[in-house]
C-alpha positions, -999 to +999 in steps of 0.1 A: -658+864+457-654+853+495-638+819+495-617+798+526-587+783+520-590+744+524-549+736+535-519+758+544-507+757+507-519+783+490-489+813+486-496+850+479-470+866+453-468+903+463-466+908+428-472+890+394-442+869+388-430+840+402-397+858+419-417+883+440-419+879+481-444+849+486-465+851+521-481+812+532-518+817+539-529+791+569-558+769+565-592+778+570-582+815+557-608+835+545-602+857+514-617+875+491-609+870+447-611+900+424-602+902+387-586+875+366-551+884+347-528+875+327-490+879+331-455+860+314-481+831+303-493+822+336-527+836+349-533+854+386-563+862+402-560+896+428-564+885+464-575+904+494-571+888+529-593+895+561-566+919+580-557+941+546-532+923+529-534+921+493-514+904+467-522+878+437-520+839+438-518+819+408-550+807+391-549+766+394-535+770+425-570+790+438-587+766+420-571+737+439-569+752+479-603+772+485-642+761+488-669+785+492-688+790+528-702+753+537-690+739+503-664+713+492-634+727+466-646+760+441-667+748+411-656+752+376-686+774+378-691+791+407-674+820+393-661+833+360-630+841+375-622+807+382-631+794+348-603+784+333-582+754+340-592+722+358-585+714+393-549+713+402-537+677+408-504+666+430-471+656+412-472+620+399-438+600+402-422+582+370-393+565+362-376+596+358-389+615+385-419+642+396-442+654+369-463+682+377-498+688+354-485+723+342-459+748+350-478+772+366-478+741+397-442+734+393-428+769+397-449+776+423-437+748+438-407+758+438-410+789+447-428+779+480-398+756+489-373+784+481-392+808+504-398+786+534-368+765+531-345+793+518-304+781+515-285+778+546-248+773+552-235+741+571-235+744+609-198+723+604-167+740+600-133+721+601-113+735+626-079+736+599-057+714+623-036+690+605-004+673+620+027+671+609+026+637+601-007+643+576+014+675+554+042+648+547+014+629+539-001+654+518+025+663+504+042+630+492+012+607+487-015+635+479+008+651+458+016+618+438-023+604+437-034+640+423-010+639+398-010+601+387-054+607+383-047+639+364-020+617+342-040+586+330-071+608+329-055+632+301-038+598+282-073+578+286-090+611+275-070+627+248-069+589+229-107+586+233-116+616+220-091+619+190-097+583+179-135+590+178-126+625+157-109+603+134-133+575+132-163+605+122-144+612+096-137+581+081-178+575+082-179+612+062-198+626+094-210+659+091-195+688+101-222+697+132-219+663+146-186+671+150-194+701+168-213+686+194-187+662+200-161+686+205-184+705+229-185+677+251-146+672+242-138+705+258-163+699+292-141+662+300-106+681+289-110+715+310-133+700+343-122+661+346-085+663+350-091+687+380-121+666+396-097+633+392-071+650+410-094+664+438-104+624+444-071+612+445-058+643+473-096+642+484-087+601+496-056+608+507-066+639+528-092+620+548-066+595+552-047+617+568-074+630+592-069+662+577-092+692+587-078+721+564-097+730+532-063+751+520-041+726+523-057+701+510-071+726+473-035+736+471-023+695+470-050+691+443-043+717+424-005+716+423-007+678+417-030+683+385-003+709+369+023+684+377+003+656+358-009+677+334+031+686+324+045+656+324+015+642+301+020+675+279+059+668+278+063+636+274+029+617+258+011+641+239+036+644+214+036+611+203-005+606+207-007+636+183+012+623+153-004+587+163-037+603+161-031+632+131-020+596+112-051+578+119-073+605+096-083+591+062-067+612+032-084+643+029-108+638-003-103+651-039-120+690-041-128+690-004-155+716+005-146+741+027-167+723+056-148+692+050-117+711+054-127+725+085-138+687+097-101+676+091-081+703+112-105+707+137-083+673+156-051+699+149-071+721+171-084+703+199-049+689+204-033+724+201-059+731+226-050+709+251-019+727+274-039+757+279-070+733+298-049+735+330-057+772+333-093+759+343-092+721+359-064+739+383-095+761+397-117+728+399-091+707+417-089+737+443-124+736+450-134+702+451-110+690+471-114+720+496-149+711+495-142+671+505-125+686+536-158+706+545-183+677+537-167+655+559-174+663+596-145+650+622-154+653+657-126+666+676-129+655+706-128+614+700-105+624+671-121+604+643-151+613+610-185+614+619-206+586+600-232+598+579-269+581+576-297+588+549-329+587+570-353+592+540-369+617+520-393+645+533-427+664+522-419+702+530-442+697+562-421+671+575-390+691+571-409+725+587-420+703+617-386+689+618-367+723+619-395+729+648-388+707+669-344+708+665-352+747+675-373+739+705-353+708+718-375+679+709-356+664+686-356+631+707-392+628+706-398+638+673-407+605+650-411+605+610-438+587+591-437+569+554-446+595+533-459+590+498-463+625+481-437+652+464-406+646+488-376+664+474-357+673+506-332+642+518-326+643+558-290+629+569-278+622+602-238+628+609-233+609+643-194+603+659-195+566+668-178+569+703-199+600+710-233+618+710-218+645+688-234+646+652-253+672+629-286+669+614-284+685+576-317+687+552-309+690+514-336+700+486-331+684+455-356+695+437-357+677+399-388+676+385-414+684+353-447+692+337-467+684+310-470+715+284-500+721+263-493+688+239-489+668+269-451+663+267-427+665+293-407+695+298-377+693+325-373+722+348-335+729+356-328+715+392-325+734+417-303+719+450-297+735+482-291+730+520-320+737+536-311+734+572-281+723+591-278+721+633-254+705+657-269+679+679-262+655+706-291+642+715-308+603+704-322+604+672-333+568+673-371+576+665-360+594+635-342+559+623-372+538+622-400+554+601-436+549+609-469+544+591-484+576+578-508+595+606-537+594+587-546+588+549-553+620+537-527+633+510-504+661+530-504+696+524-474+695+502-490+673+475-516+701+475-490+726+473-486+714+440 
């Protein structure tokens, strides 16, 4: 069945699963619908475009982006092919975020995004200068910060934890509850120590004005093992017994699941000297990673502010990434927009300056509504999506305007 596509939105899988190469078919397209099937759950309809190319799009989304020759979007029965299903409908925004009318519409969605906003690496790189003055900074204040965060995280940590083991097993809480508690016990034990010193090195390291990633992970990480000792030597003896003394009296013919309930707080303070093995690897990175996040111009010798200019439709950010590549960023203006807008544009600009970067993040967190009509979370997916070096005004891209026209975009078609 000939039909034309009615928006640029409609995607052609080369095969049928959502991972396969996707090709964006322009408006006013003509192609041609064969045989209805069904694959993983989600159902796809074989596609042949004028030119030869072939593939398979996803049923709602034909549904949604074509009309037949002189007509307005495809009947429910104009065909049997395109029988099933109603007519695919834009993401709706909650309190909680995006919800999308099925899945087939959210992971298409993404998948779209992924392919014409694939992940990009920052145009910034420090240049790794640092002065002497900033490693004796480093290395006395950094070093002291890191380890002082890594010290009163541990105590804070360690005395929340065990008292709340304790104070489960005076209330006779079951052995699974436990469980769960312990796995979240082991995520704030093994990651926060390290993150806590990274902040600490990470504040003093900016501080500093320093521009090496190494130096700056190796601060953090050395600091956390330093605070992690002295809290393992010197207070973690004493908070054990404190803690081992604050469990009720094990019951009369205890079950073998109470048993396990009472020296499970034996083990998770056993456990505790061995976490530096892992928060060492997260100090490293996040403080390394602080270095690369914040841009320093050079040249004026100070960090580059930073300014959230708003959230984008993907046609925003395409037209955006247009006009940086063909030099019109200074003319190029934004408008209000009101559908799915998951990518976040910010503006680094030195204050003495015109040097500054322009950066586009996806954060893409939404949902669907399943056959019931509960919502079902879709794990979020984040990425840069473009990153470029620019000196130019960007004063029409801080003052938003109204919306061109009132007709949805293509993006909340997309959907």
């Amino acid at each position: 069945m000939k039909v034309r596509t009615t928006d640029d939105s409609l995607s052609i899988y080369e095969g049928r699963h959502l991972s396969s190469k996707v090709v964006a078919i322009p408006k006013d397209t003509t192609i041609d619908l064969g045989a209805s099937e069904e694959a993983d759950g989600r159902e796809w309809i074989e596609v042949a475009v004028d030119g030869g190319s072939k593939g398979y799009v996803l049923g709602p989304a034909a549904r949604g982006h074509t009309t037949l020759a002189g007509a307005g979007q495809v009947p429910r029965s104009a065909s049997a092919v395109l029988s099933k299903g109603d007519t695919i409908c834009p993401p709706k925004k909650d309190a909680r975020g995006w919800v999308f009318r099925d899945e087939d519409s959210a992971r298409s969605t993404i998948s779209r995004w992924q392919s014409l906003l694939p992940k990009q690496k920052s145009s910034y790189g420090p240049s790794g200068k640092v002065t002497s003055i900033g490693v004796l900074k480093l290395l006395t204040r950094g070093m002291v910060a890191g380890s002082i965060f890594t010290f009163l995280y541990a105590l804070v940590c360690t005395l929340a934890l065990g008292y709340l083991f304790a104070f489960m097993l005076r209330l006779g809480a079951f052995a699974s509850l436990i469980y769960v508690v312990a796995v979240f016990a082991v995520g704030f034990v093994f990651v926060g120590p390290g993150l806590l010193a990274a902040m600490g090195v990470g504040g003093v390291s900016r501080w500093a004005k320093n521009r090496n990633a190494l130096a700056a992970g190796l601060v953090a990480a050395a600091s956390s093992i330093v605070g992690w000792f002295v809290f393992c030597r010197w207070s973690l003896p004493s908070i054990s017994r404190t803690l081992l003394d604050a469990r009720p009296p094990m019951p009369q013919g205890a079950t073998g699941e109470t048993y396990s309930n009472f020296i499970f707080l034996d083990g998770f303070l056993r456990m505790l000297p061995v976490a530096v093995i892992v928060f060492v690897f997260f100090a490293y990175r996040h403080a390394a990673q602080m270095v690369r996040d914040a841009k320093f111009c050079e040249e004026c010798g100070e960090y580059m502010g930073a300014r959230r200019l708003g959230s984008l439709s993907l046609k925003q950010a395409l037209d955006l990434i247009a006009a940086a590549k063909e030099g019109r960023l200074a003319q190029f203006s934004l408008y209000n927009e009101t559908d799915f807008t998951p990518a976040e544009l910010t503006a680094f600009k030195c204050d003495t300056c015109s040097a500054g970067y322009l950066e586009i993040s996806v954060n893409f967190r939404a949902a669907y509504r399943n056959e019931r009509s509960w919502r079902v979370g879709i794990s979020a997916k984040k990425w840069l999506g473009f990153s470029a070096a620019t000196a130019c005004d960007l004063s029409r891209l801080y003052n938003r305007e109204g919306h061109p026209d009132q007709s949805p975009s293509s993006e909340g078609a997309a959907t």
